[in-house]
C-alpha beads as a LAMMPS data file, in Angstrom:
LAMMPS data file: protein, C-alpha beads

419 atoms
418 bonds

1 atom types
1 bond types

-500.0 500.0 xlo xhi
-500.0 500.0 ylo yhi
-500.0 500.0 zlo zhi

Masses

1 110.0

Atoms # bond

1 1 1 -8.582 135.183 469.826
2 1 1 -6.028 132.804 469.812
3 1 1 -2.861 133.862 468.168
4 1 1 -0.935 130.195 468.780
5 1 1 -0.175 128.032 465.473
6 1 1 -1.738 124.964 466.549
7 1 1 -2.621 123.042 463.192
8 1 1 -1.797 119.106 463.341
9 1 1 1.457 118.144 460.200
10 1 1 -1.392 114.563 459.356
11 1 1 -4.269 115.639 458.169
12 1 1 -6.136 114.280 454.878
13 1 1 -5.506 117.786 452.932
14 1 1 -1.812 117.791 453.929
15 1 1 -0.878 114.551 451.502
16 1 1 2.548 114.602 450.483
17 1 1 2.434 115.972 446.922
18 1 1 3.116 113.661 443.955
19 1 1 3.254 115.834 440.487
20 1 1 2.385 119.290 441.705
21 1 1 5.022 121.564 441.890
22 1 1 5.251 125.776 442.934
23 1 1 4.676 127.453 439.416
24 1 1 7.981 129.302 437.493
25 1 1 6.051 132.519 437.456
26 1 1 2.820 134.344 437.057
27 1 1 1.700 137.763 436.340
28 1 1 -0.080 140.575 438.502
29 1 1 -1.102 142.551 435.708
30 1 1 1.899 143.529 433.886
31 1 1 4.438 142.433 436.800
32 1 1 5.993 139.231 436.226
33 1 1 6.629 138.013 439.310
34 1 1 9.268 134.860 439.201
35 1 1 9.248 132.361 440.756
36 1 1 5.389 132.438 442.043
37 1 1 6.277 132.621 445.286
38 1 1 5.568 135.701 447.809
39 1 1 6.752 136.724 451.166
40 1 1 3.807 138.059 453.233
41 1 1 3.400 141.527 454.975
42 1 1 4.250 141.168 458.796
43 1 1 4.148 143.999 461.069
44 1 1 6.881 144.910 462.747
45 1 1 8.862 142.312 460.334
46 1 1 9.010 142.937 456.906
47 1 1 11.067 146.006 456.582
48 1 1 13.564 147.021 453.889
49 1 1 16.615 145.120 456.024
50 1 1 14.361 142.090 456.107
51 1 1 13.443 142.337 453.274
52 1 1 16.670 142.333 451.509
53 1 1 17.875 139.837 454.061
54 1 1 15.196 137.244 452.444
55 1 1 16.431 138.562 448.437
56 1 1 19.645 137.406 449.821
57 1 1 18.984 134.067 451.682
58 1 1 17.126 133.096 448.548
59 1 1 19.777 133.385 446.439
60 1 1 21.255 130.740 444.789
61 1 1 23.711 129.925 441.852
62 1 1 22.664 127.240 439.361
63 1 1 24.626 123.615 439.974
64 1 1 26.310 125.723 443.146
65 1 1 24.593 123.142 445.822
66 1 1 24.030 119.316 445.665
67 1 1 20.512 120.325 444.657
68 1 1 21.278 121.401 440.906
69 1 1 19.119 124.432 440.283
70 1 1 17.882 124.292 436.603
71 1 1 17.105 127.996 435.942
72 1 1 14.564 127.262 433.146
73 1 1 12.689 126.061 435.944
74 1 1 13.307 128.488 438.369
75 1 1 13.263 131.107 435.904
76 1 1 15.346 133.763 438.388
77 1 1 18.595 133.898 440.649
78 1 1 16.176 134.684 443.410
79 1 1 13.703 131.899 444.849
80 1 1 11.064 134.909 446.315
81 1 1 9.649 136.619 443.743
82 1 1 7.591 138.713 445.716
83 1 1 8.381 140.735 448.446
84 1 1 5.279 143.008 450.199
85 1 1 6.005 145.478 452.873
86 1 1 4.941 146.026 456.220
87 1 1 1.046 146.993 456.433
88 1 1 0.746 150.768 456.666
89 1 1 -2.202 152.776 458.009
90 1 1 -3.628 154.596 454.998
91 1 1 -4.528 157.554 457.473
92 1 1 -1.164 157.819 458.679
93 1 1 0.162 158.067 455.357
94 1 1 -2.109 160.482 453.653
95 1 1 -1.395 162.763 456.620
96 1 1 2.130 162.816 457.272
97 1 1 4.841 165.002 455.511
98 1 1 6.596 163.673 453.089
99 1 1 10.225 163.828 454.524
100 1 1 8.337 161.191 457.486
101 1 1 7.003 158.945 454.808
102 1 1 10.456 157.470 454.427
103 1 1 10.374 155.473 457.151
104 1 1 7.043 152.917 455.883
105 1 1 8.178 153.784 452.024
106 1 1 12.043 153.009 451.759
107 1 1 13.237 150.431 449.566
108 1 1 16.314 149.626 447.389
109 1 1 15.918 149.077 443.328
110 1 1 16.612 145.710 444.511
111 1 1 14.153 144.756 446.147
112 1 1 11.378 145.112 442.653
113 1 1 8.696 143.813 442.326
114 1 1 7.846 145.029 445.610
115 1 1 4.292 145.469 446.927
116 1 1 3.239 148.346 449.219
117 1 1 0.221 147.423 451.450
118 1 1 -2.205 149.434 453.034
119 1 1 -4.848 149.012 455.689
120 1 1 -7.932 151.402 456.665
121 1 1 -11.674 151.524 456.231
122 1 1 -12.220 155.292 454.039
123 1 1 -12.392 154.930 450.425
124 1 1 -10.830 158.463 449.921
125 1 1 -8.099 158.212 452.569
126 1 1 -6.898 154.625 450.762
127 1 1 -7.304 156.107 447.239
128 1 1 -4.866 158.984 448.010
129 1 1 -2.551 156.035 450.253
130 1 1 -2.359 153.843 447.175
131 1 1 -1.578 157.183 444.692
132 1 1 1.072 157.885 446.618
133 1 1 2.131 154.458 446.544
134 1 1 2.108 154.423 443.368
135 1 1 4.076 158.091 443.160
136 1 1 6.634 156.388 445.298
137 1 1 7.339 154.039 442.645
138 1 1 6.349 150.770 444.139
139 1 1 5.240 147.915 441.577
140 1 1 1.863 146.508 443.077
141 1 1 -0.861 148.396 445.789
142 1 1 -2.465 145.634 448.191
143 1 1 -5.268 146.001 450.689
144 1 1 -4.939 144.505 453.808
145 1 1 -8.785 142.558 454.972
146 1 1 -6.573 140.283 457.127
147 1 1 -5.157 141.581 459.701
148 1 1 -7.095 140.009 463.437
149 1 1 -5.365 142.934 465.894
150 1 1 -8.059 143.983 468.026
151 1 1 -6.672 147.772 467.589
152 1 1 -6.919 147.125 463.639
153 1 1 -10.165 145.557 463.689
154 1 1 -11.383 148.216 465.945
155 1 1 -11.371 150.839 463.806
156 1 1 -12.614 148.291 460.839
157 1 1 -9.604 148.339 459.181
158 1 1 -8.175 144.564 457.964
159 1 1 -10.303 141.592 458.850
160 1 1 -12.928 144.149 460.565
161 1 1 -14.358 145.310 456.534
162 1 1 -15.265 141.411 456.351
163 1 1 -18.188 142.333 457.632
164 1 1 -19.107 145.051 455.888
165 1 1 -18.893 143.846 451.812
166 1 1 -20.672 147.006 450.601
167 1 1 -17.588 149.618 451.596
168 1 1 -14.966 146.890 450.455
169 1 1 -16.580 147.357 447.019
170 1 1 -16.593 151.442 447.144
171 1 1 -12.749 151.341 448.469
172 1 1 -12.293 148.392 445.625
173 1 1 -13.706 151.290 443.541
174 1 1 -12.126 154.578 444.468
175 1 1 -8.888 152.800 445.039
176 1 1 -9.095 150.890 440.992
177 1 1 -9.820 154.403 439.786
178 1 1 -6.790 156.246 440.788
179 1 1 -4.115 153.882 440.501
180 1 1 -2.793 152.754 437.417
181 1 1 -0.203 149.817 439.304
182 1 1 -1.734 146.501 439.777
183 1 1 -3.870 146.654 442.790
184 1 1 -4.809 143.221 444.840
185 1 1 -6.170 142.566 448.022
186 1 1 -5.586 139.929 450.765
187 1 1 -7.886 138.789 453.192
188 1 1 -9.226 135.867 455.051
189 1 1 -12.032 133.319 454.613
190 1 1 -14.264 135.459 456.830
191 1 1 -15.378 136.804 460.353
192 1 1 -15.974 133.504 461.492
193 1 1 -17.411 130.405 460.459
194 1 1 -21.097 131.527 460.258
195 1 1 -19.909 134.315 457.901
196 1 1 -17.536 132.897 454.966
197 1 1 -17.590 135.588 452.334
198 1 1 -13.888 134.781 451.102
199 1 1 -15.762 133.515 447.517
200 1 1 -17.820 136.543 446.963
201 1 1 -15.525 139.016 447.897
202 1 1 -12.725 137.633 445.191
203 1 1 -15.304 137.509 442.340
204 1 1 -15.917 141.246 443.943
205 1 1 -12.398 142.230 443.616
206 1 1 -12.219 140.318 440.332
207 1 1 -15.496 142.635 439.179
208 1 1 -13.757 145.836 440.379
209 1 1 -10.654 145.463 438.482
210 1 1 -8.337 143.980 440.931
211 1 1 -5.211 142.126 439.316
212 1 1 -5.377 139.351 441.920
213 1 1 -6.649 138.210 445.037
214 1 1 -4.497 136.721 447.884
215 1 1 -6.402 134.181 450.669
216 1 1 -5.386 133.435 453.907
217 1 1 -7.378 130.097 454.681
218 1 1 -8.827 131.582 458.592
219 1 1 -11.340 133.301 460.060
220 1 1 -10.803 136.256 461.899
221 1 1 -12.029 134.114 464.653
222 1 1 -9.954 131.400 463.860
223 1 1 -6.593 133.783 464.380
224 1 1 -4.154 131.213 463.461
225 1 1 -5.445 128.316 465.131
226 1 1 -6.299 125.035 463.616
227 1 1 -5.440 124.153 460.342
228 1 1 -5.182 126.724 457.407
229 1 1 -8.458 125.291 455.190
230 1 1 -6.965 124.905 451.810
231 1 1 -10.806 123.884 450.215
232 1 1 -11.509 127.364 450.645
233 1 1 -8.548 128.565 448.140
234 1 1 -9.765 125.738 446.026
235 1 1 -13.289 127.608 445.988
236 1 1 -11.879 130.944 445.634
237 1 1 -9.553 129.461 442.508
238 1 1 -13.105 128.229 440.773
239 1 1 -14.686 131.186 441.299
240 1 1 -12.009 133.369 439.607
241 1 1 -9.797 134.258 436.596
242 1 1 -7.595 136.578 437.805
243 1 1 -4.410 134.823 439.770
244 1 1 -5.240 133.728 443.400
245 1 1 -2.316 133.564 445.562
246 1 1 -2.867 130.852 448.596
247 1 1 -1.321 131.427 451.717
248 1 1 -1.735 129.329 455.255
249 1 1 0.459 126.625 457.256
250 1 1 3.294 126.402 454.730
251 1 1 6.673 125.534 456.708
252 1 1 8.290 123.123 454.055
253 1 1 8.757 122.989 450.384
254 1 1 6.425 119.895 450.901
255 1 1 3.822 122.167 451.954
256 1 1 4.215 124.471 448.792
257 1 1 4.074 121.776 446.396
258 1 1 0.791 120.598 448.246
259 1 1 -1.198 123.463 448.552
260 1 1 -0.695 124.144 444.615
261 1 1 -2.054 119.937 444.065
262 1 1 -4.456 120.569 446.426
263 1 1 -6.291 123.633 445.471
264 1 1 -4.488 124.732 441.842
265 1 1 -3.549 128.407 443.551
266 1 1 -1.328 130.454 440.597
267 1 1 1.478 131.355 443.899
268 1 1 2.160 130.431 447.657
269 1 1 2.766 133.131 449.824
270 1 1 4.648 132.541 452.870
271 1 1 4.603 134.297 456.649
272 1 1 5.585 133.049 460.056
273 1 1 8.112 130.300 458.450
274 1 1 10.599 132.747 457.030
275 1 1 11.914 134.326 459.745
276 1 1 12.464 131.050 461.340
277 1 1 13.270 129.464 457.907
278 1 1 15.212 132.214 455.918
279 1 1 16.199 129.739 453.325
280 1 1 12.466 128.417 452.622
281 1 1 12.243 130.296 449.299
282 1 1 15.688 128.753 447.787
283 1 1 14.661 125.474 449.304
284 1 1 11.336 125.724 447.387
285 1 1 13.566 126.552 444.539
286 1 1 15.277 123.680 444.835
287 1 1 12.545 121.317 445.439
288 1 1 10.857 122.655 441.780
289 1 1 13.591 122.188 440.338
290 1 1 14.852 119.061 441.466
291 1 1 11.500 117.310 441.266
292 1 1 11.437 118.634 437.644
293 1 1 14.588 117.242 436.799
294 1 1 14.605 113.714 438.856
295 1 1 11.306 113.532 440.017
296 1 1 12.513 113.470 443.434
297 1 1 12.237 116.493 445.090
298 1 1 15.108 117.928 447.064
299 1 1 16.612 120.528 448.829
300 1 1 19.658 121.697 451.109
301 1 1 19.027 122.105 454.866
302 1 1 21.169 124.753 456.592
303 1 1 24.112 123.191 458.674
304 1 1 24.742 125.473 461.811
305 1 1 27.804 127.208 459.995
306 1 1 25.136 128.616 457.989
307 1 1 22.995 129.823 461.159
308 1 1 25.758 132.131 461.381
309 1 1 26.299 133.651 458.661
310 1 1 22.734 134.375 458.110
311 1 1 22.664 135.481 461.643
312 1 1 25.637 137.700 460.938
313 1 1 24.873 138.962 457.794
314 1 1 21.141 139.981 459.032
315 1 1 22.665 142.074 462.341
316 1 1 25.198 143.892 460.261
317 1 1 22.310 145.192 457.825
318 1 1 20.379 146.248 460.876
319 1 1 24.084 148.042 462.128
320 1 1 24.629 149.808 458.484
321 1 1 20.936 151.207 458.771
322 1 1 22.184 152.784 462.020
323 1 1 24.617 154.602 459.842
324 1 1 21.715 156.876 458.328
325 1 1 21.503 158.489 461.714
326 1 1 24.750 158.940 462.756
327 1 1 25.488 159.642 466.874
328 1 1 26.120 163.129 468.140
329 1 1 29.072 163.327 470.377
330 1 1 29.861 165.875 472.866
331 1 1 26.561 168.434 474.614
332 1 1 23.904 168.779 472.255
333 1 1 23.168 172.363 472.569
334 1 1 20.868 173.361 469.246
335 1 1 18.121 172.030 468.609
336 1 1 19.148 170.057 465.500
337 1 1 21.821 168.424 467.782
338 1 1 19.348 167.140 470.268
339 1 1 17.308 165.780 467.070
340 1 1 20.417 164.317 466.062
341 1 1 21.108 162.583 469.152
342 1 1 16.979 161.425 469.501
343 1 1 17.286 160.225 466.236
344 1 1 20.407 157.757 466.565
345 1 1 19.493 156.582 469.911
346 1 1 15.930 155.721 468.403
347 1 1 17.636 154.230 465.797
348 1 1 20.151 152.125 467.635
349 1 1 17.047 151.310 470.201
350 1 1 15.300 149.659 467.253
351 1 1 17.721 147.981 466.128
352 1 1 18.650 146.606 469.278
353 1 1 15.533 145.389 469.448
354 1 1 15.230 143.719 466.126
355 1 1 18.236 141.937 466.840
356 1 1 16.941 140.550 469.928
357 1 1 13.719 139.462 468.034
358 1 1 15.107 137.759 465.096
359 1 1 17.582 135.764 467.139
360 1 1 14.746 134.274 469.188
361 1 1 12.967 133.169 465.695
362 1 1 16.404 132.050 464.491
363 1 1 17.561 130.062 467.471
364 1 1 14.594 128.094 468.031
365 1 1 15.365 124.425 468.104
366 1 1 18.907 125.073 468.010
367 1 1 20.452 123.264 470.531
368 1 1 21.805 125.538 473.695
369 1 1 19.752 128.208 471.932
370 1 1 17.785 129.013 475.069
371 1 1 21.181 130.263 477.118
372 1 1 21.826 132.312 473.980
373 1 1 18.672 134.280 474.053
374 1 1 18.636 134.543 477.810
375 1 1 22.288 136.541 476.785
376 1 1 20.612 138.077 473.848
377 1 1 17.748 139.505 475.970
378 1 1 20.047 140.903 478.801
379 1 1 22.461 142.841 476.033
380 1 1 22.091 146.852 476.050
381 1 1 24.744 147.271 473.159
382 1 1 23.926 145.977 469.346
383 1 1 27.910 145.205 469.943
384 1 1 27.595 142.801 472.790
385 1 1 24.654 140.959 470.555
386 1 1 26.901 140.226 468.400
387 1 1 29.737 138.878 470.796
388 1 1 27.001 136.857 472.163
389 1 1 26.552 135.015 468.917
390 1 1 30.195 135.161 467.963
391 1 1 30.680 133.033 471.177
392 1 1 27.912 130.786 471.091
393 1 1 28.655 129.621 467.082
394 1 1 32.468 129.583 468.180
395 1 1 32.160 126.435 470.590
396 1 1 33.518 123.007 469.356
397 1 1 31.163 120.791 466.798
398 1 1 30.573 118.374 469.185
399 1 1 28.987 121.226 471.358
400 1 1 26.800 122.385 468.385
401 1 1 25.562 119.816 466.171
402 1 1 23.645 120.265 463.517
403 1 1 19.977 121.617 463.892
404 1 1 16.952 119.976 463.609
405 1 1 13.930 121.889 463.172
406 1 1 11.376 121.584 465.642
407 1 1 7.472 123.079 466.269
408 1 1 7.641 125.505 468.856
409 1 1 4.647 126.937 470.409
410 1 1 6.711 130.071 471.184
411 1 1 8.568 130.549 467.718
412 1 1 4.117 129.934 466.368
413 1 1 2.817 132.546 468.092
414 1 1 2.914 134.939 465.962
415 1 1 1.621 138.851 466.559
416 1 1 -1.552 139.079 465.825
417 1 1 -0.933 141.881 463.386
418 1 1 0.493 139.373 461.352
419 1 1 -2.701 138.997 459.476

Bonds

1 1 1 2
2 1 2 3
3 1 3 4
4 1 4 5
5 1 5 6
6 1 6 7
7 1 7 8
8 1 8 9
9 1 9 10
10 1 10 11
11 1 11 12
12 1 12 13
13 1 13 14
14 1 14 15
15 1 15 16
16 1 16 17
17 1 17 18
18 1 18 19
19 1 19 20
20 1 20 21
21 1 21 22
22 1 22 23
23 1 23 24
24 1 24 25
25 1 25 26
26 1 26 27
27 1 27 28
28 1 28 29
29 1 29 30
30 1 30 31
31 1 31 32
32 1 32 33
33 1 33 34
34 1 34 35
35 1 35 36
36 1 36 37
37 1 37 38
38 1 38 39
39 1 39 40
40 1 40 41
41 1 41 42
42 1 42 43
43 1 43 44
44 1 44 45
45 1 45 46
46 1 46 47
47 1 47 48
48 1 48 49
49 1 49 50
50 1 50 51
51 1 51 52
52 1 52 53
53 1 53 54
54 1 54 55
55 1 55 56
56 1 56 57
57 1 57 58
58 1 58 59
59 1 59 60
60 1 60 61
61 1 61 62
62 1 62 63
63 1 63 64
64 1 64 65
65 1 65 66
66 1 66 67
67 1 67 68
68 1 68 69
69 1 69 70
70 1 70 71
71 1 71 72
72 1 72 73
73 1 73 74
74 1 74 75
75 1 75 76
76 1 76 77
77 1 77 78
78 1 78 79
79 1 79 80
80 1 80 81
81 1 81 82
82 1 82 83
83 1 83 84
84 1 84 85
85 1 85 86
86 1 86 87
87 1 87 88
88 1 88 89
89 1 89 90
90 1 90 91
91 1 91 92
92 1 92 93
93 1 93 94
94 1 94 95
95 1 95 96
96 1 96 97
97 1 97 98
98 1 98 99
99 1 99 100
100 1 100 101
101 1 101 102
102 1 102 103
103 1 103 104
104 1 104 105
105 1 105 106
106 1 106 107
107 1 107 108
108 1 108 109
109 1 109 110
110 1 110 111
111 1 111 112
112 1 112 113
113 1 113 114
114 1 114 115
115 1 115 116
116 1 116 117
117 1 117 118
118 1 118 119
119 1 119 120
120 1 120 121
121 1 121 122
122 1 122 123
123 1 123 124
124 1 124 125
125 1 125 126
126 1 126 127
127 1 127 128
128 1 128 129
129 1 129 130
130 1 130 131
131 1 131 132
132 1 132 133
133 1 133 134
134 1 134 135
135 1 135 136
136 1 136 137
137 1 137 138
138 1 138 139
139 1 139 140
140 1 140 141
141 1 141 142
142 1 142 143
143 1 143 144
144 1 144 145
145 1 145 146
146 1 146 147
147 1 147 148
148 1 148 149
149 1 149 150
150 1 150 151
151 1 151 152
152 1 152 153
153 1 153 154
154 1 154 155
155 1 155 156
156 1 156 157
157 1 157 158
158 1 158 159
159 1 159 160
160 1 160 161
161 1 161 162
162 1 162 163
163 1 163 164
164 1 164 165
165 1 165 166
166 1 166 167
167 1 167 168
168 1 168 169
169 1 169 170
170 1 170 171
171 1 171 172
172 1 172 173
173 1 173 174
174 1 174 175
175 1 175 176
176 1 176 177
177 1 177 178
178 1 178 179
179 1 179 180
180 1 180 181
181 1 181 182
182 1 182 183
183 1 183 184
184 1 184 185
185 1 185 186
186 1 186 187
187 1 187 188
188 1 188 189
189 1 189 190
190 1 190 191
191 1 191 192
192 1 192 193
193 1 193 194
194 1 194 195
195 1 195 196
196 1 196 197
197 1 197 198
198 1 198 199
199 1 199 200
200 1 200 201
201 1 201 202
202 1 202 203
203 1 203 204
204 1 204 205
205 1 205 206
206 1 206 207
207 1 207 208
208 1 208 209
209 1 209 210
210 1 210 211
211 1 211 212
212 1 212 213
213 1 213 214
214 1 214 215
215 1 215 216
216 1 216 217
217 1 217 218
218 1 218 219
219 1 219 220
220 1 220 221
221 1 221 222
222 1 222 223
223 1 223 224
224 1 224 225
225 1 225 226
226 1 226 227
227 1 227 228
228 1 228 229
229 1 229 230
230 1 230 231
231 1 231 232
232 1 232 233
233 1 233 234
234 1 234 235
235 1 235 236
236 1 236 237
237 1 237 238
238 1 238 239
239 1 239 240
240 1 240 241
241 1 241 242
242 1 242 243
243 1 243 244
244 1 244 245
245 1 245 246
246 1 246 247
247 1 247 248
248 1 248 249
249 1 249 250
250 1 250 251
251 1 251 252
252 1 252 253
253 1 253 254
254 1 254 255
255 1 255 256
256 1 256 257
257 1 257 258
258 1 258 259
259 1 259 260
260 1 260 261
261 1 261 262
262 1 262 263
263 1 263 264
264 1 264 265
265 1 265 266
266 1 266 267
267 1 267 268
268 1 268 269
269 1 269 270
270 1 270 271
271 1 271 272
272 1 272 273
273 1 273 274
274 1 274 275
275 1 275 276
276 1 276 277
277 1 277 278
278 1 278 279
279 1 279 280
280 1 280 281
281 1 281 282
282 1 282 283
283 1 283 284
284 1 284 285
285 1 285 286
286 1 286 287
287 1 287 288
288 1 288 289
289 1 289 290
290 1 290 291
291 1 291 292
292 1 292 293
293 1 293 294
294 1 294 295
295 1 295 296
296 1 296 297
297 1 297 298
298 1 298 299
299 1 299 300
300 1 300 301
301 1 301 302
302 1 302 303
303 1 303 304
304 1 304 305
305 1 305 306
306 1 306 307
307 1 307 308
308 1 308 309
309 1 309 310
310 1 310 311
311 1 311 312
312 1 312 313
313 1 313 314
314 1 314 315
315 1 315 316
316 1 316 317
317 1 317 318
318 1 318 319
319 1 319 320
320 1 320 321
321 1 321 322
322 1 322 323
323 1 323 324
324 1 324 325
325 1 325 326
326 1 326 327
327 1 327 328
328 1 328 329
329 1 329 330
330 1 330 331
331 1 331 332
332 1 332 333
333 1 333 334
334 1 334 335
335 1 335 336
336 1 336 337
337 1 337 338
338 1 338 339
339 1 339 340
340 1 340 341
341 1 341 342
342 1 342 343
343 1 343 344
344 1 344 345
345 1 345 346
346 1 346 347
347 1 347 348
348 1 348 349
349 1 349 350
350 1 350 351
351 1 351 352
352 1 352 353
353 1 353 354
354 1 354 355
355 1 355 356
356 1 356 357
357 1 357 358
358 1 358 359
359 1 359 360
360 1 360 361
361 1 361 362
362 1 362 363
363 1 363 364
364 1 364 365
365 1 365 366
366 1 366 367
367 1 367 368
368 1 368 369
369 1 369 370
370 1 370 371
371 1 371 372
372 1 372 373
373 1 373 374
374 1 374 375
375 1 375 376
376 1 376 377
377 1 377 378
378 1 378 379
379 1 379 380
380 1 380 381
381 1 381 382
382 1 382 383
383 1 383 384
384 1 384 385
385 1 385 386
386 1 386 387
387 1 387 388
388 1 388 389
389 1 389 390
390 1 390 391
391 1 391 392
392 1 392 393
393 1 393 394
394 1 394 395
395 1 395 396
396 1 396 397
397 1 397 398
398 1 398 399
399 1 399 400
400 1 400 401
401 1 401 402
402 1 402 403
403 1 403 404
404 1 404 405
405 1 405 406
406 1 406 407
407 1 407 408
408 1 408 409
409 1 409 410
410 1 410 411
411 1 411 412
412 1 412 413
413 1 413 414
414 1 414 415
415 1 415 416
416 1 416 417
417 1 417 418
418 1 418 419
């Protein structure tokens, strides 16, 4: 399965829009979710830090950039209205202890509406997931049918149920019937191309109860190959009432604005580009509102002063996480010392590592960004990361000019878990 992100920018279904622009809002059941625009569930990504990190790269004040935000249009300070978290295995879940549940549960009163999303293939194992989901007091349940990891699929969790309609309707079921949240699935088109169920399965969900169905235009086969196939939102958005949420090669505000003309979708939801484009949901903002205002749509592109900051701001989140498992100096003798000291140095390993990962997203096309992650990669302190960017961003202009983005076949291979 190819996990590259090979889809061509020309193709006939990838017009530049002309009236069609990202809706102000729409509802999952009783959540209003402004603007309608969602950040997707990636594994390994889309923790509370990151999470927050986006809420904050989105913000924006109105008339505070040369793209004057008209919050009528916009409807909220935030341009992500959304956020989902990381997909969690429903057996997992339902069998650890409660005090270990923090770690796939935590968020801040900040981050709402926030969606928790679960992945598995037993009715009663999801249905006592998504209760305690809902328990937890998260705003939205979602099912993950996407997901294309071979380890997922294997135990017919995510994309594997596409083949299997029949259980998807008793977990649609079971799962309606104990939570009282909004409850929505996402999934692809289907298995493969001989086996496109995406149309039948959201009139399924629609039947069952779910509030609203999100499609991510591949196969399973497909992985994220090729181009996304926005006809098959279109088809899913004919075949439904309840709000379909479209979701597939969007890297621009362009994009957004185009999948909605193309295939009427109620929300775009967006994955790989954010953590290469941080500022892609205030730049959508921006576009809408613009384009509603002058009929030109427009939007601010980050100078490498902002780079930064962002890259700054997102490290010293990771850092202040590190303070919820403080270190343990001196000989750890008991044994809630040596958990002590297990904990932090699992902590700062972590974060270390997230660090490393998010600067190569971030530095991609950046020019001199290579040497930078080569330093990056070869740091053992979370410290020396950050000296390493400190230095980099503190050479002369003329050394760093401004950045460009560029398709990069590393930066678009994404996990596979990413489904």
């Amino acid at each position: 399965m190819k996990k590259d992100w090979t889809s061509t920018v020309a193709t006939p279904t990838r017009a530049m829009p002309t009236d069609a622009r990202v809706p102000a809002e729409f509802h999952i059941g009783g959540v209003r979710i402004a603007p309608a625009t969602v950040l997707a569930p990636m594994a390994g990504v889309t923790d509370t830090v990151f999470r927050r990190f986006i809420k904050n790269a989105s913000m924006y004040s109105p008339g505070a950039s040369s793209s004057d935000i008209d919050i009528e249009t916009s409807n909220e300070v935030s341009g992500c209205g959304l956020i989902m978290t990381e997909f969690t295995s429903a057996d997992g879940l339902s069998r650890m202890r409660a005090v270990k549940r923090k770690r796939y549960l935590t968020y801040y009163e900040d981050e709402h509406p926030i969606s928790a999303q679960l992945f598995g293939s037993n009715a009663e194992t999801l249905a006592d997931s998504a209760r305690i989901c809902q328990d937890e007091g998260f705003d939205i349940v979602d099912l993950n049918l996407g997901c294309p990891a071979k380890r997922v699929v294997a135990c017919n969790g995510g994309s594997g149920l596409l083949r299997d309609l029949p259980l998807i309707r008793t977990i649609f079921e079971r799962v309606r019937a104990v939570v009282t949240i909004p409850f929505t699935v996402k999934f692809r088109m289907g298995w493969n191309d001989s086996s496109i169920v995406c149309v039948e399965l959201a009139r399924m969900a629609e039947d069952c109860g779910l509030d609203a169905v999100a499609l991510h235009a591949r196969t399973r086969e497909q992985g994220y190959s090729g181009d996304a196939r926005w006809d098959w939102i279109a088809a899913v958005k004919d075949a439904v009432t309840v709000p379909v949420i479209g979701n597939g090669d969007i890297r621009t505000p362009e994009d957004a604005a185009a999948m909605v003309e193309a295939t009427r979708c109620d929300a775009v939801m967006i994955g790989r580009a954010a953590p290469a484009n941080p500022w892609i949901f205030r730049q959508i903002a921006q576009y809408t509102a613009s384009k509603q205002a002058t009929g030109m749509g427009t939007y601010d592109k980050p100078t490498n002063l902002d780079r930064y900051r962002m890259i700054r701001d997102y490290f010293d989140r990771l850092l202040q996480e590190l303070e919820e498992h403080p270190a343990f100096h001196g000989i750890a003798e008991s044994e809630i010392e040596k958990k002590q000291r297990r904990d932090h140095e699992s902590a700062q390993r972590e974060a270390i590592g997230k660090m490393k990962q998010f600067a190569s997203w971030f530095t991609h096309g950046v020019p001199g960004g290579a040497a930078l992650r080569r330093q990056i990669f070869e740091a053992k302190r979370g410290a020396e990361v950050i000296d390493r960017v400190e230095e980099f961003f503190a050479r002369p202009t003329e050394e760093t000019p401004a950045f460009a983005p560029q398709h990069d076949a590393d930066l678009e291979a994404a996990p596979a878990s990413w489904g």
